[in-house]
N, C-alpha and C positions, 0 to 999 in steps of 0.2 A: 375395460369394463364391458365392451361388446360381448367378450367371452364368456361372460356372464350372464348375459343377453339384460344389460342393465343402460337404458342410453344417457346421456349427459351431456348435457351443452355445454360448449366450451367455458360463457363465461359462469355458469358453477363451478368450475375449476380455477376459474380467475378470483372468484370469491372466497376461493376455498383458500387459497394462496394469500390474501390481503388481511385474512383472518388470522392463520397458521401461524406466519412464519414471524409475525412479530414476537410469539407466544414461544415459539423455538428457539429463536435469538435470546433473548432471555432464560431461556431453560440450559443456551448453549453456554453464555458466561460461566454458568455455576463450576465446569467444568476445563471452561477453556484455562488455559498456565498463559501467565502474564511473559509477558515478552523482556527480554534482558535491556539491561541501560547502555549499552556498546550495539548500536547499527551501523549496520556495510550499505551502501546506498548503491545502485548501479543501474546505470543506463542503458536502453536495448534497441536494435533497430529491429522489429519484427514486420512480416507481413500476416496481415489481417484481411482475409476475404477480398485477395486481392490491390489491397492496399498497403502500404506499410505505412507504420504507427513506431512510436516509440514507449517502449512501456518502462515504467520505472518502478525498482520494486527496492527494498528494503528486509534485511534480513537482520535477525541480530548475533550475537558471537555463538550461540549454541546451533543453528543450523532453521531456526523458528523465522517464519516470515512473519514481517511486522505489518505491510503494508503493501499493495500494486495499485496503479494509476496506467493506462492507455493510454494515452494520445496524440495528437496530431504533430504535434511541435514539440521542438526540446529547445526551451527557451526557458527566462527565468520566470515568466507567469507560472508556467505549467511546471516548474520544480515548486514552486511557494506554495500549488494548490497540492499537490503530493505530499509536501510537505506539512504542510495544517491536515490533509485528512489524516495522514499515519496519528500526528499527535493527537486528534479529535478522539481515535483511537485507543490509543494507549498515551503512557504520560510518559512525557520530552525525555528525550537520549540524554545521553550524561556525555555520550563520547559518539560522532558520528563522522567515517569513515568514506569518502569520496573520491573519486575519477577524477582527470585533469578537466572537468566539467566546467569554464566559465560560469555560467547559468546557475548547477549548484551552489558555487559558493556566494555568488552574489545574492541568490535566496536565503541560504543559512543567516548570512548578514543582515538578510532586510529584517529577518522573524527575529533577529536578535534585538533590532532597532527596536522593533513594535513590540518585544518583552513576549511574543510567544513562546521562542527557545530561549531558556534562561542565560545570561551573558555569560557563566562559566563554561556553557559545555564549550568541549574538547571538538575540535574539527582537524581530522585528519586527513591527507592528500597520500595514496598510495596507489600504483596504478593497478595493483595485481589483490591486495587482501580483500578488496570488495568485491570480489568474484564469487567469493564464497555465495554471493546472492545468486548465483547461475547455475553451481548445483541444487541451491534450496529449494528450485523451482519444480 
């Protein structure tokens, strides 16, 4: 906007932002193609600014990411909360695809328990087909 010789404080841009993007997101659904019922689930040791993180991300059989989660730990907390944001998301896999992950399966399990994931879906253990989550990225 300088360029313009127009000034603006930052947070009218913050405003501008808290305003917009709810209105976008919504404008974005209309659009967005819903995600397949077969997810690749796969886990990542990345570094972040220094730090490494584990990011967990979710893709489903056509090449479509479902879902990414950052963070600190790859434990079964932090698969279960991955796991509840993708489905918050979109609605429950039918067939979902996992690494020899402890932590995952023991999550799929708990959400099965508490009727988040419905008790039929399909949980498969492959080390190599959830990759597909590594090119989607």
């Amino acid at each position: 906007m300088a360029e313009r010789d127009v000034t603006i404080v930052h947070t009218t841009v913050l405003r501008w932002v808290q305003r917009f993007v709810p209105v976008f997101g919504k404008m974005w659904m209309k659009y967005a193609r819903p995600v397949g019922s077969s997810w690749r689930v796969d886990e990542t040791y990345i570094k972040v600014k220094r730090q490494w993180r584990y990011l967990y991300r979710a893709v489903d059989k056509q090449g479509q990411t479902v879902d990414l989660l950052l963070g600190k730990n790859r434990d079964k907390a932090a698969a279960v909360q991955f796991f509840k944001k993708a489905i918050s998301s979109h609605e429950a896999s039918e067939k979902i695809t996992l690494d020899g992950s402890h932590a995952s399966h023991q999550a799929v399990a708990e959400l099965k328990a508490e009727g988040v994931l419905p008790a039929q879906t399909l949980v498969r253990t492959n080390k190599y087909l959830n990759n597909m989550a590594v090119l989607a990225v």
